[in-house]
N, C-alpha and C positions, 0 to 999 in steps of 0.2 A: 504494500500500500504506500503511495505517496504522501508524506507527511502533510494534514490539514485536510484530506480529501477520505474519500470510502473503498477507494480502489485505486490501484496501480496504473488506468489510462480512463482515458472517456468510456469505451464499451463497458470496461470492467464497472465502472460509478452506474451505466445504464443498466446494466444485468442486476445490480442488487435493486434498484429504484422497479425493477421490473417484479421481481419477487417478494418485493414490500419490505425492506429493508432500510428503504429510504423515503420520505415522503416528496412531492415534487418540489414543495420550496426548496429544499435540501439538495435533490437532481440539481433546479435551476440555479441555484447560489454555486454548486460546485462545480459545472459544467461550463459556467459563466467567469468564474474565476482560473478556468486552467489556461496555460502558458503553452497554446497550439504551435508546433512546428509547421515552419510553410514552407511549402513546397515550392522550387524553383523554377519559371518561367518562362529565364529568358530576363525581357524587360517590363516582365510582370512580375518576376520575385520580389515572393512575401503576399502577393494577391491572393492564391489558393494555397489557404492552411492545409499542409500534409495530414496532420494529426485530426482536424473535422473532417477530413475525406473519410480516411482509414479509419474512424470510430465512430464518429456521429451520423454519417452518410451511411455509414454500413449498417448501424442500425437503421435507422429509417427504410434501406433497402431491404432488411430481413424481418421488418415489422415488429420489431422492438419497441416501438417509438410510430408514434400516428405522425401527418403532417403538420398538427394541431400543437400537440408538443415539441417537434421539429422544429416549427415556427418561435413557440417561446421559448426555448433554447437558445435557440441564432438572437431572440430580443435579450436575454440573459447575457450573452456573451458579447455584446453590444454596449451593455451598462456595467462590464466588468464583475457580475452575480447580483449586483442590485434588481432585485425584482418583482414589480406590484403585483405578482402572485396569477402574474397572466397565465 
Protein backbone atom coordinates (compact mmCIF):
# COMPACT_ATOMS: atom_id res chain seq x y z
CA UNK A 1 0.00 0.00 0.00
CA UNK A 2 1.19 3.46 -0.75
CA UNK A 3 1.53 5.46 2.25
CA UNK A 4 -1.91 7.83 2.88
CA UNK A 5 -3.84 5.81 0.25
CA UNK A 6 -5.92 2.03 0.42
CA UNK A 7 -3.96 0.46 -2.07
CA UNK A 8 -0.60 0.33 -3.84
CA UNK A 9 -2.08 2.00 -7.48
CA UNK A 10 -5.44 3.43 -8.65
CA UNK A 11 -7.18 -0.17 -9.65
CA UNK A 12 -5.98 -1.54 -6.46
CA UNK A 13 -7.96 1.84 -4.31
CA UNK A 14 -10.90 0.93 -7.00
CA UNK A 15 -11.18 -2.99 -6.36
CA UNK A 16 -11.41 -2.21 -2.52
CA UNK A 17 -14.15 0.83 -3.19
CA UNK A 18 -15.74 -1.90 -5.24
CA UNK A 19 -16.17 -4.47 -2.45
CA UNK A 20 -17.19 -1.94 0.03
CA UNK A 21 -14.09 -1.27 1.79
CA UNK A 22 -14.13 2.20 0.89
CA UNK A 23 -16.81 4.50 0.75
CA UNK A 24 -16.94 6.90 -2.49
CA UNK A 25 -15.92 10.09 -0.65
CA UNK A 26 -12.89 8.00 0.20
CA UNK A 27 -12.48 6.46 -3.64
CA UNK A 28 -12.82 10.38 -4.64
CA UNK A 29 -10.59 12.15 -2.14
CA UNK A 30 -7.81 9.23 -2.90
CA UNK A 31 -8.11 8.81 -6.60
CA UNK A 32 -8.09 12.76 -6.76
CA UNK A 33 -5.05 13.17 -4.72
CA UNK A 34 -2.73 10.47 -6.56
CA UNK A 35 0.45 11.67 -8.33
CA UNK A 36 -0.54 10.14 -12.02
CA UNK A 37 2.59 9.32 -14.36
CA UNK A 38 2.11 10.75 -17.87
CA UNK A 39 2.70 9.39 -20.42
CA UNK A 40 4.91 10.74 -23.39
CA UNK A 41 3.65 12.22 -26.57
CA UNK A 42 6.00 13.72 -28.40
CA UNK A 43 4.85 17.43 -27.97
CA UNK A 44 2.02 16.55 -25.88
CA UNK A 45 4.08 15.08 -22.84
CA UNK A 46 2.50 15.07 -19.61
CA UNK A 47 -1.05 15.43 -21.62
CA UNK A 48 -2.05 11.77 -21.39
CA UNK A 49 -1.60 10.44 -17.75
CA UNK A 50 0.08 6.81 -18.19
CA UNK A 51 -1.15 5.97 -14.71
CA UNK A 52 -5.27 7.15 -15.57
CA UNK A 53 -4.98 5.04 -18.61
CA UNK A 54 -3.54 1.98 -17.10
CA UNK A 55 -5.96 2.16 -13.90
CA UNK A 56 -8.75 4.40 -14.05
CA UNK A 57 -9.50 3.70 -17.81
CA UNK A 58 -9.20 0.04 -17.39
CA UNK A 59 -11.52 0.19 -14.86
CA UNK A 60 -14.10 1.95 -16.57
CA UNK A 61 -13.32 -0.55 -19.58
CA UNK A 62 -13.99 -3.66 -17.21
CA UNK A 63 -16.94 -2.10 -15.40
CA UNK A 64 -15.48 -1.46 -12.28
CA UNK A 65 -16.58 1.81 -12.36
CA UNK A 66 -19.85 3.30 -14.24
CA UNK A 67 -19.27 6.49 -16.55
CA UNK A 68 -21.03 8.39 -13.73
CA UNK A 69 -18.28 7.63 -11.38
CA UNK A 70 -15.65 8.00 -14.15
CA UNK A 71 -16.87 11.28 -14.44
CA UNK A 72 -16.53 12.39 -10.64
CA UNK A 73 -13.30 11.00 -10.51
CA UNK A 74 -11.80 12.82 -13.46
CA UNK A 75 -13.94 16.04 -11.25
CA UNK A 76 -11.98 14.77 -8.01
CA UNK A 77 -8.71 14.60 -9.63
CA UNK A 78 -9.26 18.18 -11.09
CA UNK A 79 -9.78 19.62 -7.59
CA UNK A 80 -6.74 17.66 -6.35
CA UNK A 81 -9.41 15.14 -3.97
CA UNK A 82 -11.50 18.17 -2.83
CA UNK A 83 -14.83 16.94 -3.47
CA UNK A 84 -18.63 18.09 -3.07
CA UNK A 85 -19.41 14.43 -2.95
CA UNK A 86 -20.52 14.45 -6.76
Amino acid sequence: MKEGFSGADPYEIIQRYVIGELDRAQLLDELGRWEYTPEVYGEWEGYFPGDWQKYVEEALREGLIDDSLYMAVSAARRSGGRSSGA
